[in-house]
FIZATI-603331 format. One record per residue (C-alpha): residue in one letter; chain; x, y, z. Coordinates in steps of 0.2 Angstrom, whole numbers. Each point is the difference from the previous one (the first is absolute). Layout:
! residues N
residuo / cadena / px / py / pz
A / A / X / Y / Z
...
This chain:
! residues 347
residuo / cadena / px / py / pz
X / A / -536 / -1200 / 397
X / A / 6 / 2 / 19
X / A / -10 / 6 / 14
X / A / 8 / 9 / 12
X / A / -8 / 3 / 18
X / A / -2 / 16 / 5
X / A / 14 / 5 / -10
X / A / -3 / 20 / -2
X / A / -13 / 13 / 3
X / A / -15 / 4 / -8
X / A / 2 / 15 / -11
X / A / -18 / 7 / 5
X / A / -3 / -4 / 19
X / A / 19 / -4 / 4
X / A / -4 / -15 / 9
X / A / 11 / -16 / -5
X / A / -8 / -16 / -13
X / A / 5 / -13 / -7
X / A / 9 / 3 / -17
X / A / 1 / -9 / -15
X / A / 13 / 1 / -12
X / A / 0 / -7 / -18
X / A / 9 / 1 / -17
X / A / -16 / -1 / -14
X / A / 3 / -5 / -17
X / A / 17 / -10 / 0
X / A / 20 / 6 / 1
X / A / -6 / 17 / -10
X / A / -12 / 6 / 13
X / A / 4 / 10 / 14
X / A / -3 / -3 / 20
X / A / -17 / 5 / 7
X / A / -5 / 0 / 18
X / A / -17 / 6 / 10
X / A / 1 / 19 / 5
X / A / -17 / 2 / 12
X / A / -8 / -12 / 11
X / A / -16 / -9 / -5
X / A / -11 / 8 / 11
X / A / 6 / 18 / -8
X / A / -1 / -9 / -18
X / A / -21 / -6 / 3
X / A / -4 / 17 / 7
X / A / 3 / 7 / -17
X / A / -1 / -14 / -10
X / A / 17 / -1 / -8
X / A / 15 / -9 / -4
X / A / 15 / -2 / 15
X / A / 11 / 2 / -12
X / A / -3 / 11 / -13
X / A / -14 / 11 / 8
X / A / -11 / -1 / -13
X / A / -20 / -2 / -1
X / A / -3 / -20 / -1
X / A / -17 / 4 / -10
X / A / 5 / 12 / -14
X / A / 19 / -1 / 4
X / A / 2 / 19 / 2
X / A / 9 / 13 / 12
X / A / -10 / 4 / 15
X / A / -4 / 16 / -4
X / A / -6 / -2 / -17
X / A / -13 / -16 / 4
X / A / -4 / 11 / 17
X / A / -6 / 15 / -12
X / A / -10 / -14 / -13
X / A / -8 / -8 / 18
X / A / -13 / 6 / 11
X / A / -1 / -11 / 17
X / A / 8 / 2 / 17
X / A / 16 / 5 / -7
X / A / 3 / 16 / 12
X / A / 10 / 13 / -3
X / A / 18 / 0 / -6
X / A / 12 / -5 / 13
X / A / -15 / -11 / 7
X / A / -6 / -18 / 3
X / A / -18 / -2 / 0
X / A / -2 / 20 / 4
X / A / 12 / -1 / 15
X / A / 15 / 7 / -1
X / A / 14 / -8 / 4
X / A / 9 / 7 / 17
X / A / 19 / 2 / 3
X / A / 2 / -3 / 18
X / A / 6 / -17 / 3
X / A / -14 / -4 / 13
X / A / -15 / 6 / -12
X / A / 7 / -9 / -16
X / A / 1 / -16 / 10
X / A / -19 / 3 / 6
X / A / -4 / 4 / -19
X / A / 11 / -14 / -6
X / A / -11 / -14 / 13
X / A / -19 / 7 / -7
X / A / 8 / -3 / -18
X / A / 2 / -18 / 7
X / A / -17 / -1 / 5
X / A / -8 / 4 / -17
X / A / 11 / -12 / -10
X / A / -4 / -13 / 12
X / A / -21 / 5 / -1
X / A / 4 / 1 / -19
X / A / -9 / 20 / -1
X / A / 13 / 7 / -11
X / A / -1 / 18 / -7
X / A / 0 / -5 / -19
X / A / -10 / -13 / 4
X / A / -17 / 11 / -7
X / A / 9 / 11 / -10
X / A / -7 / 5 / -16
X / A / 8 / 7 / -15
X / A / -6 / 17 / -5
X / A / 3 / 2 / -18
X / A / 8 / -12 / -13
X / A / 19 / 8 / 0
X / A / 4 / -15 / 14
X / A / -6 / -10 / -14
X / A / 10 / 7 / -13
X / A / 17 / 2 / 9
X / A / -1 / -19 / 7
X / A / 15 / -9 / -6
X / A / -6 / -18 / -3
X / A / 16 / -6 / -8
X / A / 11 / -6 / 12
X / A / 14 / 15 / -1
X / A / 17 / -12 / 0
X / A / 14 / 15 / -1
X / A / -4 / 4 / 17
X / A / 11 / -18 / 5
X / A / 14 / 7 / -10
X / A / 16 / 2 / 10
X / A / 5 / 16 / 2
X / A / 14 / 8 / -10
X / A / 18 / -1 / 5
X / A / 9 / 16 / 5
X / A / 17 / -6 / -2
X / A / -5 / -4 / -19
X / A / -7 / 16 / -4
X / A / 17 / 8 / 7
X / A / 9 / -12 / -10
X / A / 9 / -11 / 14
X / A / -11 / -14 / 5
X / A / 14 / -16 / -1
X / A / -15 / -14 / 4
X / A / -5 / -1 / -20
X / A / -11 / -15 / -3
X / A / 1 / -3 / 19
X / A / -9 / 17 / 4
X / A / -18 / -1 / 9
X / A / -4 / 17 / -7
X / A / -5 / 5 / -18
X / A / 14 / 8 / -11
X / A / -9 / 12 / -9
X / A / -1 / 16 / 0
X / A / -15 / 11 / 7
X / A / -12 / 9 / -10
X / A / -5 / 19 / 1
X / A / -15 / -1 / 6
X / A / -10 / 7 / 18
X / A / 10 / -5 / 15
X / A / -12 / -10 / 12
X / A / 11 / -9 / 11
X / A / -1 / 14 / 12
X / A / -18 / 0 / 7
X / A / -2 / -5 / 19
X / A / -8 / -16 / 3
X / A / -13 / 9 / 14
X / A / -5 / 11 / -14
X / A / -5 / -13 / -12
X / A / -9 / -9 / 12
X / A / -11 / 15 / 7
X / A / -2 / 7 / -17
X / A / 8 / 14 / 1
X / A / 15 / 12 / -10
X / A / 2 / -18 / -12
X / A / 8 / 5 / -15
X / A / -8 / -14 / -10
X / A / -15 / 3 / 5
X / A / 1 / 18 / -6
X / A / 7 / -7 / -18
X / A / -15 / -12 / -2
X / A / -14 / 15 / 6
X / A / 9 / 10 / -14
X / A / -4 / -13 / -12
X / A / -18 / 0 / 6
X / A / -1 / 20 / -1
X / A / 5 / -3 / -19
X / A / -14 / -13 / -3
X / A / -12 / 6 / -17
X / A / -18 / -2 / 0
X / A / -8 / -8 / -16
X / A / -5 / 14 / -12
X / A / -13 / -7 / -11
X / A / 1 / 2 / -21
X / A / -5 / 14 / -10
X / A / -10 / -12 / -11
X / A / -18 / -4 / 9
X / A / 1 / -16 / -12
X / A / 9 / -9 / 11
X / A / -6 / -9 / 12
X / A / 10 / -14 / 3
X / A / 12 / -2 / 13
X / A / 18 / -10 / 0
X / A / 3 / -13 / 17
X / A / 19 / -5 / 1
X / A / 5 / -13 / 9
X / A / -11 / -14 / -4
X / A / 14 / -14 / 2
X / A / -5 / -16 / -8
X / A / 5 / -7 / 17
X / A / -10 / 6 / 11
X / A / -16 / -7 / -11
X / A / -12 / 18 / 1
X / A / -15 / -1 / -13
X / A / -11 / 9 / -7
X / A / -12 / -3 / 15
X / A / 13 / 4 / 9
X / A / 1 / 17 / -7
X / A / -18 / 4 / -1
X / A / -5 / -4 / 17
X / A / 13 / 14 / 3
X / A / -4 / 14 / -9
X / A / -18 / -5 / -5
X / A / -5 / 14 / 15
X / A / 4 / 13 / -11
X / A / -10 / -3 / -15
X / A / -5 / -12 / -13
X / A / 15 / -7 / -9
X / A / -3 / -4 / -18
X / A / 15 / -12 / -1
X / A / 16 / -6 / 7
X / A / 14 / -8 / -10
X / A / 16 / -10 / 6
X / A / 17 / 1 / -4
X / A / 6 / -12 / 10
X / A / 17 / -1 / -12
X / A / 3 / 20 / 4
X / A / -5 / -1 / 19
X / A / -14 / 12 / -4
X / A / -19 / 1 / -3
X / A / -12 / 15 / -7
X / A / -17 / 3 / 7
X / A / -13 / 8 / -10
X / A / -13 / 9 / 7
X / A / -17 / 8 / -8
X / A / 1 / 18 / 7
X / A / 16 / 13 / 0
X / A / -9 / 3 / 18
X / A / 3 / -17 / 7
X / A / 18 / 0 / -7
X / A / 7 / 16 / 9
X / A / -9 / -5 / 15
X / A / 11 / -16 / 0
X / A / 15 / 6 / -1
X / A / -2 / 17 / 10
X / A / -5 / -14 / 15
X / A / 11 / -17 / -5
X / A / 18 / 9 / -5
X / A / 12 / -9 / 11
X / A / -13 / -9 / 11
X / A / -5 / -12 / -14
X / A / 2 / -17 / 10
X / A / -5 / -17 / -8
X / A / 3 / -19 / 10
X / A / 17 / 11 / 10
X / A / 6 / 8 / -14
X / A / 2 / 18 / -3
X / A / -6 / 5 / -18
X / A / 6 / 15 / -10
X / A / -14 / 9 / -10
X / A / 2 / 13 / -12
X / A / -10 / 5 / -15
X / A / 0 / -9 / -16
X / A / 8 / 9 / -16
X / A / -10 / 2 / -15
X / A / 3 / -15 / -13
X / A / 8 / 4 / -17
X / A / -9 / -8 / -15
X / A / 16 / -5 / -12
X / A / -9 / 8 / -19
X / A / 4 / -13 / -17
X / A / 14 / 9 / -12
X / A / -8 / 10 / -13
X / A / -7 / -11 / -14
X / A / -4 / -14 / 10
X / A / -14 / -5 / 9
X / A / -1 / -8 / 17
X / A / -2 / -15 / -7
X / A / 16 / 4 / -14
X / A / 12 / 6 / 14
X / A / 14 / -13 / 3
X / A / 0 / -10 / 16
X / A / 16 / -1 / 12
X / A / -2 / -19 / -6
X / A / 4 / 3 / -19
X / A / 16 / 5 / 0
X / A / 6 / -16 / -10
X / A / -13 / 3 / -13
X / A / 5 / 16 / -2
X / A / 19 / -6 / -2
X / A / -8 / -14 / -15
X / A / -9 / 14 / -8
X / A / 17 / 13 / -2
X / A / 9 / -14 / -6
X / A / -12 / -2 / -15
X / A / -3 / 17 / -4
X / A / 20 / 2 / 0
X / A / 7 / -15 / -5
X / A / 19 / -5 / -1
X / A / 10 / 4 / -15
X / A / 3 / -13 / -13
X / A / 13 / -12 / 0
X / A / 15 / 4 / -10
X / A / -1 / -3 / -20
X / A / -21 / 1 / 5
X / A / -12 / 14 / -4
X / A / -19 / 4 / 5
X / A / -14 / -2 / -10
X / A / -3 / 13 / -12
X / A / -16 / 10 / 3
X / A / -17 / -6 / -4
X / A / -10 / 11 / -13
X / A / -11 / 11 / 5
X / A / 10 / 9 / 13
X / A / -1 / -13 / 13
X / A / 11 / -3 / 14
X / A / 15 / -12 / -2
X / A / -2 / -18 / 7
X / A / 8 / -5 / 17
X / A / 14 / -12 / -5
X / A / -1 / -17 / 10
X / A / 14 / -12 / 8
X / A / 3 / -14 / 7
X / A / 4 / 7 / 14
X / A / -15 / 9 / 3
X / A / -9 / -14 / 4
X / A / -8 / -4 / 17
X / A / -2 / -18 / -2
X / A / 19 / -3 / -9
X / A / 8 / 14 / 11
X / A / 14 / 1 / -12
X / A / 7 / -18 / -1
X / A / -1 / -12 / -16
X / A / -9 / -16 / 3
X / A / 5 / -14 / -9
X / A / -12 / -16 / -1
């Protein structure tokens, strides 16, 4: 990492910091540097670099529209707006000083106003975004550099063009294309249309990693508000649990209040409802107890093989039937056998 002094202008206030410059993720990755001051960075509570909400890691405008707090208008820091003279942005610039050295911060109270923060957060870390950018020269077919080339020799894929957003507008929350494709994502969010069947009353939690040890109590202490659950089963091996509850009531309510804000030891839950089971029925003929279990498939082979038996050996013949119309003996050899398996012992 280098640091340099003073080294360019902050892309907010246009006052000159100290930048940092830094290659992440090995030989592959791509150069990245500080684009704002920290003092511009803390008053709304984002990255230097990438602009993005250090909380819930979204654009500005999105996680400004999911927050209520001193936020201010678009354009704004703290409900000021930021002036253009040189005089006033410098007055401006030295009262932003003054909060981040009394630690009253805008976000500092912010509270989020419905769960779509929540649901949009990205909580994996997101590495393509330290991928080197593509080489031009490649995609024209005369980059010379080959192995030796710090950019990426691929070609781009057709898809939205973002790369020409304004780094002002992104940090204001305004015109920010990729904010405007994640609210369309919102817009097409479903609600949770409950079944036809009023039979069902039993709800399907996803997400119940092994790894994060939720239980049962766990589960009940957060949906027991609703009504009485009549049970609750694991399925640790699937990542998944059904809750049961006594009345189709309790049920709906549930999941018309917990669908996307189901949230157990930091974990956001999915919840659906439960499909109704399917109760395999016995072949004709049998009974329950008569059907064939998945576990005797090798004494079904040792049956077919006595009911059709191999055909004689040559200059051999089957026994001749039995009198009174009954059915022809099976004709045994030595290799049939279990204990033998085929093989002459000699003593």
């Amino acid at each position: 990492m280098m640091k340099i002094n003073f080294a360019d202008e902050c892309k907010v206030c246009t006052r000159p910091f100290t930048v940092f410059r830094w290659r992440p993720g090995g030989q592959d990755a791509r150069y990245k540097k500080t684009e704002i001051c920290q003092t511009c960075a803390k008053m709304k509570n984002v990255c230097q670099t990438c602009l993005l909400d250090l909380e819930y890691n979204l654009p500005v405008q999105v996680r400004d529209q999911a927050v209520q707090g001193s936020i201010g208008a678009p354009g704004s820091i703290a409900g000021v707006i930021i002036p253009h003279s040189d005089v006033h942005r410098e007055y401006f610039a030295q009262q932003a000083d003054k909060l981040v050295a009394a630690g009253t911060l805008p976000y500092d109270n912010a509270e989020p106003t419905s769960d779509m923060a929540q649901r949009l957060a990205r909580n994996a870390p997101y590495y393509k975004r330290n991928r080197a950018h593509i080489c031009s020269f490649f995609v024209r077919g005369t980059c010379k550099r080959g192995a030796t080339c710090p950019y990426l020799h691929e070609m781009p894929e057709e898809k939205e063009d973002f790369s020409h957003q304004k780094l002002r507008d992104r940090y204001f929350g305004v015109n920010d294309p990729v904010a405007a494709k994640m609210m369309k994502r919102v817009e097409g969010w479903h609600k949770l249309v409950p079944p036809e069947d009023k039979d069902i009353t039993t709800l399907w939690i996803g997400g119940v990693d092994y790894n994060l040890d939720i239980g049962e109590d766990d589960l009940r202490d957060a949906l027991y508000a609703f009504g009485e659950i009549k049970s609750i089963k694991l399925r640790t091996e699937k990542s998944c649990a059904f809750v049961q509850f006594t009345t189709r009531e309790a049920a709906e309510l549930c999941a018309q209040k917990m669908f996307h804000k189901l949230v157990v030891k930091g974990a956001n839950l999915k919840i659906a409802w439960a499909k109704p089971q399917v109760h395999q029925e016995s072949t004709p003929g049998t009974s329950g107890s008569d059907a064939r279990k998945p576990g005797d498939r090798f004494a079904s082979y040792n049956e077919q093989m006595l009911a059709y038996p191999p055909p004689p050996p040559p200059g051999m013949s089957y026994p001749a039937p039995a009198a009174g119309g009954a059915s022809t003996p099976a004709m045994y050899y030595p290799s049939m056998s279990t204990s033998a398996l085929g093989a002459n012992l000699k003593k």
